[in-house]
C-alpha positions as CSV (number, residue, x, y, z in Angstrom):
1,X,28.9,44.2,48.8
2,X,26.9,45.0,46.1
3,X,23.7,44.3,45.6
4,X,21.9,44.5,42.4
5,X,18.1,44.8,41.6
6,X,16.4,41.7,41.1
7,X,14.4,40.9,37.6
8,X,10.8,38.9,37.5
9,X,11.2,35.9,35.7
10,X,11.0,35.9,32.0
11,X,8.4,34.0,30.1
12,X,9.6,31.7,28.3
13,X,9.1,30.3,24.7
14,X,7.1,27.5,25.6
15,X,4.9,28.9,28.1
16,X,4.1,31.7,25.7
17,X,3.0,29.3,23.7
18,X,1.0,27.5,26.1
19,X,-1.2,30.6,27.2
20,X,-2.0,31.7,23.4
21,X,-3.5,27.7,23.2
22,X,-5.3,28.0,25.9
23,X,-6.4,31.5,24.5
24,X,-7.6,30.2,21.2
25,X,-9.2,27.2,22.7
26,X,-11.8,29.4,25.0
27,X,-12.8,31.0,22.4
28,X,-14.9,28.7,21.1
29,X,-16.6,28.2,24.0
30,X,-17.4,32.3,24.2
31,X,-18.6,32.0,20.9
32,X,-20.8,28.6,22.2
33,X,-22.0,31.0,25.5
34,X,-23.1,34.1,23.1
35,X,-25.1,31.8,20.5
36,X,-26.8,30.0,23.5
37,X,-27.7,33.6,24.3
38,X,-28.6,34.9,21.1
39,X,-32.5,35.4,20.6
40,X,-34.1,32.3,19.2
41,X,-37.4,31.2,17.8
42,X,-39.6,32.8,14.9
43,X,-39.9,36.7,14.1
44,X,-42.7,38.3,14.7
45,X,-44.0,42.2,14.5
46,X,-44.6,44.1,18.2
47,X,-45.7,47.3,18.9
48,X,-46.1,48.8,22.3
49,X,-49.2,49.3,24.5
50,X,-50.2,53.0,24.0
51,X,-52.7,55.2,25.3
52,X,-56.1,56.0,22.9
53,X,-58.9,58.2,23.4
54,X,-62.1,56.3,22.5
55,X,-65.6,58.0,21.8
56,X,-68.3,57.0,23.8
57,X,-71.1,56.1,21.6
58,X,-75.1,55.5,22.0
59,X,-76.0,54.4,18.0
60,X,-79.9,55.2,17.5
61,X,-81.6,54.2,14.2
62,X,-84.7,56.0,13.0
63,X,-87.0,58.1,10.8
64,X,-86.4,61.7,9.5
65,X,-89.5,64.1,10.4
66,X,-90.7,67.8,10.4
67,X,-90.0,69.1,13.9
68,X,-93.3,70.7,13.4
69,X,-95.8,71.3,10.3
70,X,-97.9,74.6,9.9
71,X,-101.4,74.1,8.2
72,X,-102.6,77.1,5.8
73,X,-105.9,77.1,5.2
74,X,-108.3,80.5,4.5
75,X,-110.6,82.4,6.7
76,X,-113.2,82.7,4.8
77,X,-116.0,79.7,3.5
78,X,-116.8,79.3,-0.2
79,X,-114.0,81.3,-1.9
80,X,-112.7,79.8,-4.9
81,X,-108.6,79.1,-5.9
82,X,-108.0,81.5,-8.8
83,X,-104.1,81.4,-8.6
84,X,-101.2,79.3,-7.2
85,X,-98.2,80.8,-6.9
86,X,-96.3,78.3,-4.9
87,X,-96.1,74.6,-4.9
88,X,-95.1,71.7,-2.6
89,X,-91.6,71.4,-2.7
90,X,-90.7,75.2,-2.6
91,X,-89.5,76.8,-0.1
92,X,-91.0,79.9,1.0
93,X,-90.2,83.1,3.6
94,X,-92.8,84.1,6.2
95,X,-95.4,86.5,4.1
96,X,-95.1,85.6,0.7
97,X,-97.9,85.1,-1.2
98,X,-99.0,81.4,-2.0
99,X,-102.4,81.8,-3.3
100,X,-105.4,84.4,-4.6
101,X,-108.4,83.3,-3.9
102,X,-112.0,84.9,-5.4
103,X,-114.9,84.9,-2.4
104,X,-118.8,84.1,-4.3
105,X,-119.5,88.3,-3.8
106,X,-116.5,89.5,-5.8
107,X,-113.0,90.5,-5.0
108,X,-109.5,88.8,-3.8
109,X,-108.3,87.3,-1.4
110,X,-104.5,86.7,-0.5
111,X,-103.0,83.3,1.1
112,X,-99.6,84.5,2.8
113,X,-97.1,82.1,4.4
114,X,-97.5,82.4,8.6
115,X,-94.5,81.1,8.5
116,X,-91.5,80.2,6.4
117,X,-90.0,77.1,5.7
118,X,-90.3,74.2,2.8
119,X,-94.0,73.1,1.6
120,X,-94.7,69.6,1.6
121,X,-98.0,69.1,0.2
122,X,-100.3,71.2,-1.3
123,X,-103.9,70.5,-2.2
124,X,-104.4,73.9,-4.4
125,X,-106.0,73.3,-7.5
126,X,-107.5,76.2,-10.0
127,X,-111.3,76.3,-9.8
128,X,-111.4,74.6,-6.4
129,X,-113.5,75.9,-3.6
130,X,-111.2,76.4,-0.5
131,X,-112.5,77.0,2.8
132,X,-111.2,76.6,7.1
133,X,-112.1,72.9,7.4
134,X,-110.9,69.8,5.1
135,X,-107.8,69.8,3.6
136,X,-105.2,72.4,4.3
137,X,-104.4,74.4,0.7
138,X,-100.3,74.4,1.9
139,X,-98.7,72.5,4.5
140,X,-95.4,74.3,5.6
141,X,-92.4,72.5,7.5
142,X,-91.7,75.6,9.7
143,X,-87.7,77.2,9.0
144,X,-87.0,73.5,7.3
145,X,-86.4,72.0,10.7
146,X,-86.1,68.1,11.1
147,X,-85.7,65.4,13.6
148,X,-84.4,62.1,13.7
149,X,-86.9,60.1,15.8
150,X,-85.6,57.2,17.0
151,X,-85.5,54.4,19.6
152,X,-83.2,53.8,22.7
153,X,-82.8,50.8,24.6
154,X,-83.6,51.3,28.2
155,X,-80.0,50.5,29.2
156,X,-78.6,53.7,26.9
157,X,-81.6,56.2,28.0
158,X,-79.7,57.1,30.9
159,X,-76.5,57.8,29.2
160,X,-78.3,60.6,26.9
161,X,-78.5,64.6,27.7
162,X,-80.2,66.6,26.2
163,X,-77.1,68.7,23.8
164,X,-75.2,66.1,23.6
165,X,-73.3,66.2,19.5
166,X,-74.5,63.5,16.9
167,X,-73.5,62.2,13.5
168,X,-76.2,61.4,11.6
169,X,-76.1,59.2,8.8
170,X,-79.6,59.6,6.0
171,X,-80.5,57.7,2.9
172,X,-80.1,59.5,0.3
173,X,-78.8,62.9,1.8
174,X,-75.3,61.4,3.4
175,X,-74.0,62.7,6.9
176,X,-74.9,65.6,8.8
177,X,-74.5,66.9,12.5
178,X,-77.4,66.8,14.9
179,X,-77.7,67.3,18.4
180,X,-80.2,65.9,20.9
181,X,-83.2,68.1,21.8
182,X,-85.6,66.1,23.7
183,X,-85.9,62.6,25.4
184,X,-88.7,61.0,25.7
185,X,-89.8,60.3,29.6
186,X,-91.6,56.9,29.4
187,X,-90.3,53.3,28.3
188,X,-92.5,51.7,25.8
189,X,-93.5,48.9,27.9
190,X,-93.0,45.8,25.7
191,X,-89.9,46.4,23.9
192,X,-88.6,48.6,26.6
193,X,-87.6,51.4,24.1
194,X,-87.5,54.9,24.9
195,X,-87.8,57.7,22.1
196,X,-84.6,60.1,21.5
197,X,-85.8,63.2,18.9
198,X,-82.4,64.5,17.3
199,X,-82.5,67.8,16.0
200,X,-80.4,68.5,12.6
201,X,-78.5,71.7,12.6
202,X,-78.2,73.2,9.9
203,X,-81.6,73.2,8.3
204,X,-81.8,71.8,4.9
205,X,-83.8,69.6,2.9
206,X,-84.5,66.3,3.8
207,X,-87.2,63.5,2.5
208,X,-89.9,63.0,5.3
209,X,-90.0,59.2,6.6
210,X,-86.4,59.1,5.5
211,X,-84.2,55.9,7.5
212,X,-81.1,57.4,9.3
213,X,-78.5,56.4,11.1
214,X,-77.2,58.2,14.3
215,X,-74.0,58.2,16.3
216,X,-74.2,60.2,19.7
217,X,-71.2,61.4,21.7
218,X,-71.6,60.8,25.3
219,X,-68.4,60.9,26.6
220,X,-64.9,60.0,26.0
221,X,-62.9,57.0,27.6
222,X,-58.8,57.3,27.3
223,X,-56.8,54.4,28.0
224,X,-54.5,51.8,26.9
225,X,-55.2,50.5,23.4
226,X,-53.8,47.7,21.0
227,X,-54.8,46.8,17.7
228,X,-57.8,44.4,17.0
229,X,-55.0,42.3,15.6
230,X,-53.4,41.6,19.2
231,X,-56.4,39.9,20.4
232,X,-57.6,36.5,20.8
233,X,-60.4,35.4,22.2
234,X,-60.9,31.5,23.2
235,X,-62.2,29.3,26.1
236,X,-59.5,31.0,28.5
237,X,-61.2,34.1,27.7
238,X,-59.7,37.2,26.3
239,X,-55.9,37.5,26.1
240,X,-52.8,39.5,24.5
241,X,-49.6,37.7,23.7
242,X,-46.8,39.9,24.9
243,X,-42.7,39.6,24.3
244,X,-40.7,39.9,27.7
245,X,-37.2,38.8,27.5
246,X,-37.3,37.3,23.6
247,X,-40.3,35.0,25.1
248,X,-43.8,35.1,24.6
249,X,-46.6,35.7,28.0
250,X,-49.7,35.0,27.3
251,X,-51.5,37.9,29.3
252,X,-55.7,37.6,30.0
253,X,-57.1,41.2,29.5
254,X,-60.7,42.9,30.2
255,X,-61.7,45.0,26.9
256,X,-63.6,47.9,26.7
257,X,-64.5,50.0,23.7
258,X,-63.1,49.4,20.0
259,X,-62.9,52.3,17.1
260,X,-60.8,52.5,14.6
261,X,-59.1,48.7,14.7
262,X,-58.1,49.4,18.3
263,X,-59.2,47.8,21.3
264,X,-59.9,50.0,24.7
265,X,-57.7,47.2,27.4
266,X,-59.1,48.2,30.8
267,X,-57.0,45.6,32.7
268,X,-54.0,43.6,32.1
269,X,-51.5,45.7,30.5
270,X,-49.5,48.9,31.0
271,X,-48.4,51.2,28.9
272,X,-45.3,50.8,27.1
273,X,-45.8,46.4,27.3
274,X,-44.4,45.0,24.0
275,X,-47.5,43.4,22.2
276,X,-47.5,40.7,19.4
277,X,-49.2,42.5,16.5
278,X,-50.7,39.5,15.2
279,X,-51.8,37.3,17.9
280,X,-51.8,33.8,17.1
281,X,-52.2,30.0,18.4
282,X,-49.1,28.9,16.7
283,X,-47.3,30.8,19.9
284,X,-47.7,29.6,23.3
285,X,-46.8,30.8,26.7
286,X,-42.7,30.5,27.4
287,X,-41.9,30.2,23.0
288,X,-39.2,32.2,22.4
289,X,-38.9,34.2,19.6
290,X,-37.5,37.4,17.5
291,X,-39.3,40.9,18.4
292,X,-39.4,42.7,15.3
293,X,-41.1,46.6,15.5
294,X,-43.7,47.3,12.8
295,X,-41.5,49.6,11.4
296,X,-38.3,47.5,11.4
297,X,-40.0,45.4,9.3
298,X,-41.2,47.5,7.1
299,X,-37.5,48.4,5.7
């Protein structure tokens, strides 16, 4: 007997046609399932949480003075001013001659520097008898040296070292770099103010009594930063709107320091969270929307 292989049933014309009807119909339905999936709501910019190094700042606003003033006056009584040969304003070097003065018996005598450094007044005049009591003939701010004095609320005092860097801002003679050199150690009582003498390094010339401005580094906080932008503040307290799954959570957050136009976020986000650059009360907890990067959007 023979036996021959058997054959699977052939498909036939109308089932064929059947299954590519069934297959056009679903798709429709696909195409219904991926636009209910497809990201919905408004755009808006995000940028990720990232980590920022923020200066630790004490600001301190005061006057500009001479760190320390040398007084020349002459030894002996009764001798009159004969010749000036410096002026306030100049600056001088340790020994140079600033004056000849003529004693009632005859002769000369010289009026040297002790020290050198910028005059600021001078009281010399031709003719005038110039002797150790009364007005100094030369004042001399000794090697140019300054400080900023200014005061500290009692809160800050203890956050100041002596060496610690400064930025010092002057009227009239723009920014220059300081350092602190001494703190005072007493409060005044009633405005509980402590005094902070910043020196400024280099020496130069500065206007006596001059306001300034100073910045003083005492320490450095790193952390995870946004922009000023991503913040809002309101009777819920402080919060960040952040994009998870194409929806916005409204997240509360505990800020720290700001430089820059960032914000220091001590709790409430991590690092790498996608942030709403441009926080706003148009967009509420659970609104879905379109995360655009800042530099997406800028094509």
């Amino acid at each position: 007997m023979n036996h021959c292989p058997s054959r699977a049933p052939s498909l036939t014309l109308p089932a064929l046609l059947a299954a590519a009807m069934l297959s056009l119909a679903a798709q429709p339905v696909r195409a219904a399932d991926e636009a209910e999936s497809a990201p919905r709501g408004p755009a808006v910019t995000v940028l990720k949480a990232a980590k920022f190094c923020f200066n630790n700042n004490v600001e301190v606003s005061g006057i500009m003075m001479a760190r320390d003033e040398t007084q020349v006056r002459p030894e002996r009584q009764g001798a009159k001013v004969s010749e000036i040969m410096a002026d306030a304003g100049d600056v001088v070097t340790a020994g140079q001659i600033l004056a000849r003065l003529t004693p009632p018996e005859g002769g000369s005598i010289t009026v040297q520097a002790p020290v050198a450094g910028l005059i600021s007044t001078s009281s010399a005049q031709i003719g005038a008898i110039a002797g150790g009591k009364g007005d100094a003939l030369f004042t001399i701010i000794a090697r140019s040296e300054y400080d900023l004095i200014g005061m500290v609320p009692v809160k800050d005092i203890a956050r100041l070292q002596v060496g610690q860097p400064a930025r010092i801002k002057i009227i009239g003679a723009g920014d220059v770099d300081g350092r602190v050199r001494r703190i005072a150690p007493t409060i005044e009582p009633n405005s509980q103010l402590g005094q902070v003498f910043i020196a400024i390094t280099p020496a130069r010339r500065f206007l006596v009594n001059a306001s300034g401005r100073a910045l003083i580094k005492t320490g450095q906080s790193c952390g995870i930063a946004v922009p000023l932008t991503s913040i809002l503040y309101g009777s819920a307290g402080t919060v960040v709107q952040v994009v998870r799954r194409a929806r916005i959570e409204t997240r509360r957050v505990e800020t720290g320091l700001m430089a820059a136009g960032q914000v220091e976020i001590k709790d409430g986000l991590v690092e790498g969270d996608i942030v709403v650059a441009r926080a706003g009360a148009l967009l509420r907890e659970g609104d879905p929307v379109r995360p655009l990067t800042a530099a997406a959007e800028a094509k």
